[in-house]
N, C-alpha and C positions, 0 to 999 in steps of 0.2 A: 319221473320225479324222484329226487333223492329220498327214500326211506329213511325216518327220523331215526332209526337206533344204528344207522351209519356216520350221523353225528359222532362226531369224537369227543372223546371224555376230557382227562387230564391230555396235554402235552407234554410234561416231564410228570410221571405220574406220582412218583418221590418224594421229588423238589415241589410240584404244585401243592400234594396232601398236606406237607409239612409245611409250608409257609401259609397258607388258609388255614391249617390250626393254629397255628401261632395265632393270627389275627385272630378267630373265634375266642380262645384264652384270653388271650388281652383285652377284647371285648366284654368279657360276660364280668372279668375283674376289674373293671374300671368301667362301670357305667358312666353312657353318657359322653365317652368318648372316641369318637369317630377314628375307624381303624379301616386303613385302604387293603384291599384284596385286586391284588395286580395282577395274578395270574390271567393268561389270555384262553379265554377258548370259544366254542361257536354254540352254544344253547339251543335247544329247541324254542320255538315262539311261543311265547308267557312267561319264560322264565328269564331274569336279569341272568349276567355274568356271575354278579357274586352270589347269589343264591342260587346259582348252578352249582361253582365250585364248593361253596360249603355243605350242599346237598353229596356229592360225589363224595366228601370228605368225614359225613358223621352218617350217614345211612350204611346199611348193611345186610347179612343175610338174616340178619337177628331184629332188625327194627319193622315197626310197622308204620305203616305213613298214610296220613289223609292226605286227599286234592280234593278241594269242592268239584264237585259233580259240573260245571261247566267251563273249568279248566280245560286244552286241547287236548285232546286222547295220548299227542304225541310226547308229551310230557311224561305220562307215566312211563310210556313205551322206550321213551331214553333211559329215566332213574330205573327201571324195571332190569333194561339191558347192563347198565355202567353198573350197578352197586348191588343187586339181586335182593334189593328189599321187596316186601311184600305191602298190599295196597289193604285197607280196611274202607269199608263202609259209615262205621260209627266213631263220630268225634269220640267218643269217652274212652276206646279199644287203643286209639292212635298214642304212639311213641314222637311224633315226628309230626306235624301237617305243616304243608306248605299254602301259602294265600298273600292276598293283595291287600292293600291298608283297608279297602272298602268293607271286607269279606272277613271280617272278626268279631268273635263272640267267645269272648274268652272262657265264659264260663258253660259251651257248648264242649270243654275238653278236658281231660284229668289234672286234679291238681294234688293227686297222689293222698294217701293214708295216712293219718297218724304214726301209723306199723312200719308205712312204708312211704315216705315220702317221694324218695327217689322214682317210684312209679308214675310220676306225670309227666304230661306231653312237653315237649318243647315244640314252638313258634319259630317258623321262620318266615319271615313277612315282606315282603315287596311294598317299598314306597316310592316316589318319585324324585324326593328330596328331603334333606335333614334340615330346611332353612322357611319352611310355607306352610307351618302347623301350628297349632296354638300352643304358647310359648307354655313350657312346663318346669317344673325344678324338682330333682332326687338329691336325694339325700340316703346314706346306708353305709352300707361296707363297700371300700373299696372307691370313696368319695371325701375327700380331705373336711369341705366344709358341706357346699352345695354344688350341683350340675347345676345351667340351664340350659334345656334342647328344645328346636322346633320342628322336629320331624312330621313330614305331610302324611299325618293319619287324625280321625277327629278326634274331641271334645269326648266324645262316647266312649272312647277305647282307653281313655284314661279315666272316667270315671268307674268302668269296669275295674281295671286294675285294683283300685281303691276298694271297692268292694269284694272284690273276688280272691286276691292276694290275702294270705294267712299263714307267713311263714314260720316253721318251715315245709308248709304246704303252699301251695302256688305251682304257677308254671315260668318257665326261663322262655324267656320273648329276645330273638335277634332279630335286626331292622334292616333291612338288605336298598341299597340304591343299586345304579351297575354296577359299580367297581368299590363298594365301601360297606361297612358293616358298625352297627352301634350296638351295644349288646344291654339287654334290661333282664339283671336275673331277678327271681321270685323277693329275694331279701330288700331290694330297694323300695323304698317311702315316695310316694309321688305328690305334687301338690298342681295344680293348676294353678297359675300365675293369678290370674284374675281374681281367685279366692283367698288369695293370701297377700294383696296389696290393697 
């Protein structure tokens, strides 16, 4: 059986970093709007394609990263091999965590200092789809009037937001499907639809 840190990383490793950043930038500046990450490659099992590449393209020898504790082993043991980040124990230590729409608890993770804001974690989050969640609307920088998105994560995780968000403290949340990425940084306004019709 093929050893998972035999998995291959980038296929153009250049061309792939720089075009997944591009996408991430555009993402996190324009809430709300759905950016394709086409780069190809073979992920370990649990993780999508684009939250492979984006993982391979913002992790490092310098970050720290959470996996919920029943994530497959083989996960770390790729990002471990590809990128030489290091893994934490405690949501509040983590630089980085990766998870599933299910498996979020926002305020389980730093959302940095008054001193130092830039110290909180970034979110990267595996969903199913941006079209089977309860309908939401931002509003902020980087949003002409108003978004509306329906990405399949719950009710609960946007009421976190609401509460937990306190910019310019908060955390930067991207939405990862296979091949697409939505970007929700700390500064955006959220409203659940239902509460505001």
């Amino acid at each position: 059986m093929m050893q998972t840190t035999q998995l291959p990383g980038f296929r153009y490793p250049v061309y792939d970093a720089q075009k997944t950043f591009r996408a991430l930038l555009d993402a996190i500046a324009r809430p709300g709007t759905l950016y394709p990450i086409p780069a190809k490659l073979q992920p370990p099992a649990g993780l999508t394609p684009a939250c492979a590449l984006a993982s391979l393209t913002l992790l490092d020898l310098e970050t720290r990263v959470w996996l919920p504790p029943d994530w497959p082993a083989e996960v770390e043991a790729w990002l471990r091999f590809h990128t030489g980040c290091s893994f934490v124990a405690e949501t509040k230590s983590a630089d980085f965590a990766l998870l599933n729409a299910n498996q979020v608890q926002l305020n389980a993770f730093s959302r940095g200092t008054t001193t130092d804001p830039e110290t909180s974690a970034t979110l990267l989050i595996q969903v199913a789809d941006f079209s089977s969640g309860p309908k939401v609307e931002l509003r902020g920088p980087g949003i002409q009037t108003r978004e509306e998105i329906r990405p399949a994560i719950s009710a609960q995780f946007w009421q976190q937001w609401q509460r937990y968000q306190d910019y310019p403290l908060g955390i930067d949340v991207f939405l990862f499907t296979a091949d697409g990425v939505l970007g929700l940084p700390r500064s955006v306004n959220v409203e659940l639809a239902q509460e505001v019709r």
